[in-house]
N, C-alpha and C positions, 0 to 999 in steps of 0.2 A: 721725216716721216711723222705721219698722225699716230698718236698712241691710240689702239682700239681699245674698247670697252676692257673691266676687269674681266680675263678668260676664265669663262666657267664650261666647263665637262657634259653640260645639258643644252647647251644654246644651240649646237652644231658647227657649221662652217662659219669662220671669223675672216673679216680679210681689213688691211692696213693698206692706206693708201699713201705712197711715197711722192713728195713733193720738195721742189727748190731744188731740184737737177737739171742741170742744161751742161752740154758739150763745153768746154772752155780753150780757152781762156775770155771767150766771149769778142771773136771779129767773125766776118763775113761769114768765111771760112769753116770756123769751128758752130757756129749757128746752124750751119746745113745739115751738119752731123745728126744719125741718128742715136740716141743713146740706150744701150740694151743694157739688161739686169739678168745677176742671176743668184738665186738665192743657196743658200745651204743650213741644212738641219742639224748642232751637234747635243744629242743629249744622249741617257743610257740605252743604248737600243734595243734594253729589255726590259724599258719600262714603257714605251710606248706612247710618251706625252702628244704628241703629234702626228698625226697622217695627213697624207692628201695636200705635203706642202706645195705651193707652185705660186708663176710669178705670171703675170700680162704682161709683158713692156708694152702695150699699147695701149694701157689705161694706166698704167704706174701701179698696178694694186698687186699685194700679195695676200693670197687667199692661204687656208691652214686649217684643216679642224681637230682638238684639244679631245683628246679621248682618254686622259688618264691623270690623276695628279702628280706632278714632281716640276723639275726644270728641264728649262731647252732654251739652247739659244740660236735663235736667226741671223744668219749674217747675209748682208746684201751687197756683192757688187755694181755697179756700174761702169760701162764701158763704152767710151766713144771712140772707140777706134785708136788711142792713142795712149802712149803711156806718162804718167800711171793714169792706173786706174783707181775709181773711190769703193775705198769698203766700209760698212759703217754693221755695228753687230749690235 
C-alpha cells in the first residue's frame, strides 16, 4: 500500500491505494482469480477518529474520512478464494 498524505481533520475524504496484490502462487490457474479486499476499523468508538471507511476492490482503493483526533487502525484483507488469506494492518 501507498501511504496517503499526513491525515488532517480538515482535508475531508482521504483514500489509499493498495498495490502488488495478485492471486498466488502465480500459474495459470491462480492469475485467473479474482482478488477481493475487505477492510476493518479498530479504534475507541467513542472517539470517532474515522467514518465513512470503505473499500473498491476494483480499483484497489480505500477511501476514509478523519473526523476527530486520536488513533485507529485499518486492517486489510485479501482474498483469492483460497486459503490463506493476506492481512496487512
Amino acid at each position: 500500500m501507498t501511504d496517503p498524505a499526513p491525515v488532517s481533520i480538515v482535508v475531508g475524504t482521504q483514500s489509499v491505494l493498495i498495490t502488488g496484490v495478485a492471486a498466488g502462487p502465480n500459474t495459470p490457474e491462480d492469475n485467473a482469480q479474482t482478488v477481493s479486499f475487505t477492510v476493518s476499523l479498530f479504534s475507541d468508538p467513542t472517539a470517532h477518529v474515522i467514518t465513512d471507511l470503505s473499500i473498491d476492490s476494483g480499483t484497489n482503493t480505500i477511501s476514509y474520512t478523519p473526523t476527530n483526533v486520536g488513533q485507529a487502525v485499518i486492517t486489510v484483507e485479501s482474498n483469492d478464494g483460497q486459503f490463506p488469506n493476506s492481512t496487512t494492518t
